[in-house]
C-alpha positions as a Markdown table, in Angstrom:
| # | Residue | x | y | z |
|---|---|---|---|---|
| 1 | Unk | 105.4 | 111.4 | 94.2 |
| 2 | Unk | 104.0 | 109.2 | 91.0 |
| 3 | Unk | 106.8 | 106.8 | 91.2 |
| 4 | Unk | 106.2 | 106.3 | 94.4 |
| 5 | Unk | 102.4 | 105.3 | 94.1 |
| 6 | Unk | 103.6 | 103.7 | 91.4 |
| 7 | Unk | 105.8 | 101.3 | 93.1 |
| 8 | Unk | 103.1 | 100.7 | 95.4 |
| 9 | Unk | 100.6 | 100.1 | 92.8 |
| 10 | Unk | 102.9 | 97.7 | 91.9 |
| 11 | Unk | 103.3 | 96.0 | 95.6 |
| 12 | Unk | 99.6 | 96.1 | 95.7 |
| 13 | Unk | 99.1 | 93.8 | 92.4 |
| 14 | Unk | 102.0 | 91.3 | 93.4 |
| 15 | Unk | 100.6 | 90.8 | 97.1 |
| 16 | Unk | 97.0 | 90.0 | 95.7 |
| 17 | Unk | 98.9 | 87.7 | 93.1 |
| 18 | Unk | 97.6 | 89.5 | 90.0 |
| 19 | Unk | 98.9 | 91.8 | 87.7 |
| 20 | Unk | 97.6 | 95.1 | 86.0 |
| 21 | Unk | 95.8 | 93.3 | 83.1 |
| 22 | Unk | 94.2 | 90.8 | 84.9 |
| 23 | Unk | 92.9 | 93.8 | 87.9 |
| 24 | Unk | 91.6 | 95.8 | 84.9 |
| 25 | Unk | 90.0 | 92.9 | 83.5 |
| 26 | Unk | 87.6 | 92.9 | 86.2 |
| 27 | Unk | 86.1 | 95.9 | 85.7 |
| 28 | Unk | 87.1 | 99.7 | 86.1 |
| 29 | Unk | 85.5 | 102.9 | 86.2 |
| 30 | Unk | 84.3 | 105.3 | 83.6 |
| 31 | Unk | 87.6 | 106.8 | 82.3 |
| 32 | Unk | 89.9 | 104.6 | 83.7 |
| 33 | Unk | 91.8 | 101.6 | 81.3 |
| 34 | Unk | 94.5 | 99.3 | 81.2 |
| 35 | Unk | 96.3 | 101.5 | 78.6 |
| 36 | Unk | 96.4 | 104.2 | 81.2 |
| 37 | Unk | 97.7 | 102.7 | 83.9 |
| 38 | Unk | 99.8 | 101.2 | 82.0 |
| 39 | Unk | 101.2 | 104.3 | 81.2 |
| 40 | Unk | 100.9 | 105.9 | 84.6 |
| 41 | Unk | 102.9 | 103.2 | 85.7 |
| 42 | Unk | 105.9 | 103.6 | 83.4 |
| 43 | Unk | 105.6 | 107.6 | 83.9 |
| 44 | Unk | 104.4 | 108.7 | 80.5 |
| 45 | Unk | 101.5 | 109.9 | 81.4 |
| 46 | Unk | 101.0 | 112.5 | 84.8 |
| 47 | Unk | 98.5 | 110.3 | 87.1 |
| 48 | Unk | 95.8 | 112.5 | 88.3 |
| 49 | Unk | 93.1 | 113.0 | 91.4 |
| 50 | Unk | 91.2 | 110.4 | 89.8 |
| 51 | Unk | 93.5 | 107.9 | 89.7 |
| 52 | Unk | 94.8 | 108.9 | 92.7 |
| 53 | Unk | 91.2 | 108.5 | 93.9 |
| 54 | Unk | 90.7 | 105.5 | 92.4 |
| 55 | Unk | 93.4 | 103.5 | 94.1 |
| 56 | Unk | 93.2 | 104.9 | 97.5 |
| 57 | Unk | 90.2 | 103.0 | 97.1 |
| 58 | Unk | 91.9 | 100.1 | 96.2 |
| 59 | Unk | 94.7 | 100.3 | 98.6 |
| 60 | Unk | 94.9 | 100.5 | 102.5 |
| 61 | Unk | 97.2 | 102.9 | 103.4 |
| 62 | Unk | 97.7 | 105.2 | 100.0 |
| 63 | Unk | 97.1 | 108.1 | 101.4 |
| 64 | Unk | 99.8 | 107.8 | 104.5 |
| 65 | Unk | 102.3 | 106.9 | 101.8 |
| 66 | Unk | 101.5 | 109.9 | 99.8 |
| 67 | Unk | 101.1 | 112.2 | 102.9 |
| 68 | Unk | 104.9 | 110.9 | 103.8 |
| 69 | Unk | 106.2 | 111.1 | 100.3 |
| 70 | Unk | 105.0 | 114.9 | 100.6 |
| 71 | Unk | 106.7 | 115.6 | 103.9 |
């Protein structure tokens, strides 16, 4: 499932023409960083609720994907 919301982490930051440093540069919540994404991102690190949290926030549709990705 995490590469999956990673790729579409990924899509997310390309269709609103940014990338992960410049999103995180605008601010993040209390326990979240650029480093960890970051690592999220390239699967060295297990993403968690609140991450998960975080971006289905972030972006419409997260939860579908992950629903599907379940199934």
């Amino acid at each position: 499932m995490q590469p999956a919301i990673a790729t579409r982490i990924r899509d997310h930051l390309l269709d609103q023409n940014t990338d992960l440093n410049a999103f995180c540069a605008e601010g993040l919540p209390v326990g979240l960083s650029y480093d960890r994404f970051q690592r999220i991102l390239r699967g060295e690190t297990m993403i968690t609720i609140t991450d998960v949290m975080f971006w289905a926030g972030q972006i419409p549709n997260l939860a579908g994907l992950i629903a599907t990705t379940i199934r």
